[in-house]
C-alpha positions as CSV (number, residue, x, y, z in Angstrom):
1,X,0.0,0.0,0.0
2,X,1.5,3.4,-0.8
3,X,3.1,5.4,2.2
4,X,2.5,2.4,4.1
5,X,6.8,1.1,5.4
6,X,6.8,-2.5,6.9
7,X,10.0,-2.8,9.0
8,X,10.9,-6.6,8.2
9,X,14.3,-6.9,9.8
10,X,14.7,-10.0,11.6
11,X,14.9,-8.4,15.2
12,X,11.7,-7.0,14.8
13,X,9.9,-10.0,13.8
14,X,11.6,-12.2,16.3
15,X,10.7,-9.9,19.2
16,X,7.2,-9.6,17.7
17,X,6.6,-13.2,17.5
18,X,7.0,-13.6,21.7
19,X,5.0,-10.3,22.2
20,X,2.1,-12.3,20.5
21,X,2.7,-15.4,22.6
22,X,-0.1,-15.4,24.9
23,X,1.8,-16.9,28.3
24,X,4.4,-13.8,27.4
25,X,4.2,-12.0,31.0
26,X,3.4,-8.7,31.9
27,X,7.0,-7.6,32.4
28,X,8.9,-9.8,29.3
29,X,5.8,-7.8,27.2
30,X,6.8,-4.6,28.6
31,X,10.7,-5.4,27.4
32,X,10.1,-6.9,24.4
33,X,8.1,-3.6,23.3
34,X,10.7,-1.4,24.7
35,X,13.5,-2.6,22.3
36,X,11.3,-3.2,19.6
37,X,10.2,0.4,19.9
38,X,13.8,1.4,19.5
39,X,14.7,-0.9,16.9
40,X,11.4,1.0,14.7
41,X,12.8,4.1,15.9
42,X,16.1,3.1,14.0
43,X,14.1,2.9,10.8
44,X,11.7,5.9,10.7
45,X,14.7,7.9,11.9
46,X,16.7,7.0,8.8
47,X,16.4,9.7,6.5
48,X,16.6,12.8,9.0
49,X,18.5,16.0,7.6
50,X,22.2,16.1,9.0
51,X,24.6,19.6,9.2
52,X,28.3,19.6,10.4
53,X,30.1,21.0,13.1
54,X,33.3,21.8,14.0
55,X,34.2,19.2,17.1
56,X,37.6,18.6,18.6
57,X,38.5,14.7,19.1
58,X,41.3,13.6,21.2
59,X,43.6,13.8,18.0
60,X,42.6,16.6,16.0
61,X,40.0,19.2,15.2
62,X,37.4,17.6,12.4
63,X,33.8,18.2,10.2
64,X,31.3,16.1,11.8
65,X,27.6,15.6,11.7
66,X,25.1,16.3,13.8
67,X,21.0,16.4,13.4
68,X,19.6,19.4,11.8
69,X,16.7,21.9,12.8
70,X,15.2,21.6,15.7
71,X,14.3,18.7,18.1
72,X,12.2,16.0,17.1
73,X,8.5,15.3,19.0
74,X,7.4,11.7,20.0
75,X,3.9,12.0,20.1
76,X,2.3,9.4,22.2
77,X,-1.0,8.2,21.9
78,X,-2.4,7.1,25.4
79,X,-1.9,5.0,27.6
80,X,-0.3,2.3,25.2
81,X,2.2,4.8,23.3
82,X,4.3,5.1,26.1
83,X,5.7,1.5,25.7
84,X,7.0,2.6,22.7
85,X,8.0,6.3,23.4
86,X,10.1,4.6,25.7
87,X,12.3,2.9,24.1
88,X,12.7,5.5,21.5
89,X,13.5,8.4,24.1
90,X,16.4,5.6,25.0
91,X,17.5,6.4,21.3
92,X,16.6,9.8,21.1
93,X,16.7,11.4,24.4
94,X,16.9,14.5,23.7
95,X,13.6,14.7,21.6
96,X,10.1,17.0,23.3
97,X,7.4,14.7,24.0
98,X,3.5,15.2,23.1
99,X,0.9,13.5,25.1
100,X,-2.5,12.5,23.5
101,X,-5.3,11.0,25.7
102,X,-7.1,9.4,23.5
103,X,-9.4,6.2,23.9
104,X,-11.8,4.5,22.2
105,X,-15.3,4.1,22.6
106,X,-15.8,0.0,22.7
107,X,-19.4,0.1,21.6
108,X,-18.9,2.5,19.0
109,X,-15.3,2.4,18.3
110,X,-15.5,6.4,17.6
111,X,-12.8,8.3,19.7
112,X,-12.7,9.9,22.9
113,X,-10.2,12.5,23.1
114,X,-9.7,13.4,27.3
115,X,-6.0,14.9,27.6
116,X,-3.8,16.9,25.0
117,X,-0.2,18.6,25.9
118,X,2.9,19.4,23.0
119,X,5.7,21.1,23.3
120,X,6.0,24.6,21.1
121,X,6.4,25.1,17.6
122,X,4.8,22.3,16.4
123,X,5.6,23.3,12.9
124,X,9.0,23.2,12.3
125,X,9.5,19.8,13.9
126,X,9.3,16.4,12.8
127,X,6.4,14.6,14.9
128,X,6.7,11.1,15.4
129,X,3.3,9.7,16.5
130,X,3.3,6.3,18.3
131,X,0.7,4.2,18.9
132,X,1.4,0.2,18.9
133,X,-2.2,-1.1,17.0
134,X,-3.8,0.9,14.5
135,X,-7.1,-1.1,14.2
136,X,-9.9,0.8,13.2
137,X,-7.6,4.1,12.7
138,X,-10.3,6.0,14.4
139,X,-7.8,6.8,17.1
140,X,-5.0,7.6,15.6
141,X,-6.6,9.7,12.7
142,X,-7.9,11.6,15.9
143,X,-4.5,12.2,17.3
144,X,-3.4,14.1,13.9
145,X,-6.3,15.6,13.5
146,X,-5.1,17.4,16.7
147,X,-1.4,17.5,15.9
148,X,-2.5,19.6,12.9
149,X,-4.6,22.3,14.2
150,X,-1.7,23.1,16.5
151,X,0.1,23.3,13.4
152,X,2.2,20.0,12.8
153,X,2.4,19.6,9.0
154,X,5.5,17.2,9.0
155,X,4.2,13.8,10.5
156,X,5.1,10.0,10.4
157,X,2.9,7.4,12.1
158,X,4.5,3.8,13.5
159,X,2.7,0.9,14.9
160,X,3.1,-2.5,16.2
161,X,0.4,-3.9,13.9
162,X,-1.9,-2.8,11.8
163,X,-5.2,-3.8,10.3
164,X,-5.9,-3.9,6.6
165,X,-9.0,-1.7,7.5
166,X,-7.1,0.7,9.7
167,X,-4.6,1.2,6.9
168,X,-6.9,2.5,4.4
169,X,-8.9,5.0,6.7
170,X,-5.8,6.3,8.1
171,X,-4.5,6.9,5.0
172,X,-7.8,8.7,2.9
173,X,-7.7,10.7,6.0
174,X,-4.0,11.5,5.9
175,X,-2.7,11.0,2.8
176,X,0.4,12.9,3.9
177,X,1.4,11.2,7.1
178,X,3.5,8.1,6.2
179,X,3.3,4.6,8.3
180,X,5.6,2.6,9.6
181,X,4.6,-0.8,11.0
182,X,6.4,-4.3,12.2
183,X,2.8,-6.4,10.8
184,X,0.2,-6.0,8.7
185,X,-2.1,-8.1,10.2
186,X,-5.4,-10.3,8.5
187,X,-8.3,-8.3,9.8
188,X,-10.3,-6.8,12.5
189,X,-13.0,-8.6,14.4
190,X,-16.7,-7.5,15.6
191,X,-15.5,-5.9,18.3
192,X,-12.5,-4.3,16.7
193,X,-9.5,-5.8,17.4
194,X,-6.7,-7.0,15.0
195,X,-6.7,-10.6,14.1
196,X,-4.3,-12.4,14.7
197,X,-3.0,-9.9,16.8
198,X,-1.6,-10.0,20.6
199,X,-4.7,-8.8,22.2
200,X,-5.0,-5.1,23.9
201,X,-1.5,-3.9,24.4
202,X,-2.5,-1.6,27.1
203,X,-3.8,-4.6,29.0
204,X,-0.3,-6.3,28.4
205,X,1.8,-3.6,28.8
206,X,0.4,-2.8,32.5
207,X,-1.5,-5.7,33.5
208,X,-5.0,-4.9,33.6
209,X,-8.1,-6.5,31.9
């Protein structure tokens, strides 16, 4: 599918495959999501804009590179974003973080948007949104729908998994915002979940039902 990036490496598969195992505890999730998140952090962080500077190494004064503009935004979708804005701060620590409180409705599936904080200048930053299903892309389509009116205009989307369905109305709603994602999974079921899947990653993540 157009704009749509599936991160096959190996790692990412492999790690992918236990986080679907259901006996995979609470806390080996929580890990396995945290270096999976870095590891998809790797690839939708591989075409950023570089300058040099001049740096001084133990042997001699050189040209070296460093990231250009300003700071990147992580923009997590609540609560089950932060498992994966974790491990990408680990790789990117220095980057400003959004918060999104966003869940959704289970008998209507529509979004409920209950919590919204990003950092400045929205618009001349790259915005990372993270999110680990996109399912029925209701959510999600809702999170940029508010990254844009505070003026985002330069946004990538990654997931664990994503739904054939969610694919499609993410993407005739936001044509511009790329996706990144370790699965594209078979389906989603009546009451909206991704098949096969690995169940509600909040749930995992924290242990709750």
């Amino acid at each position: 599918m157009d704009g749509v990036t599936v991160i096959n490496h190996p790692l990412v598969q492999h790690k992918l495959t236990f986080m679907r195992r259901k006996e995979t505890s609470t806390a080996g999730f929580r890990r396995l999501l945290r270096e999976i998140s870095t590891l998809l952090c790797y690839e939708v962080t591989r075409d950023l804009e570089l300058t040099v500077e001049t740096i001084e190494t133990p042997m001699e004064e050189m040209e070296a590179p460093v990231l250009e503009g300003k700071k990147l935004v992580f923009a997590s979708i609540l609560r089950a974003g932060n498992g994966l804005l974790e491990g990408m701060l680990d790789l990117v620590p220095s980057a400003r973080v959004s918060h999104i409180g966003v869940y959704r409705d289970h008998e209507t599936l529509q979004p409920v948007e209950y919590y919204f904080k990003a950092p400045e200048s929205l618009s001349e930053r790259l915005v990372i949104v993270v999110d680990p299903m996109l399912a029925t892309g209701n959510s999600s389509i809702a999170a940029v729908d508010k990254l844009k009116e505070r003026g985002a205009k330069n946004l990538r989307f990654v997931c664990l998994l994503a739904a054939p369905e969610g694919l499609k109305h993410f993407r005739e709603a936001h044509p511009d915002v790329p996706i990144y994602t370790a699965s594209i999974d078979s389906h989603l079921n009546e009451q909206g979940y991704i098949v096969p899947g690995l169940g509600d990653a909040g749930d995992r993540m924290y242990g709750t039902k």
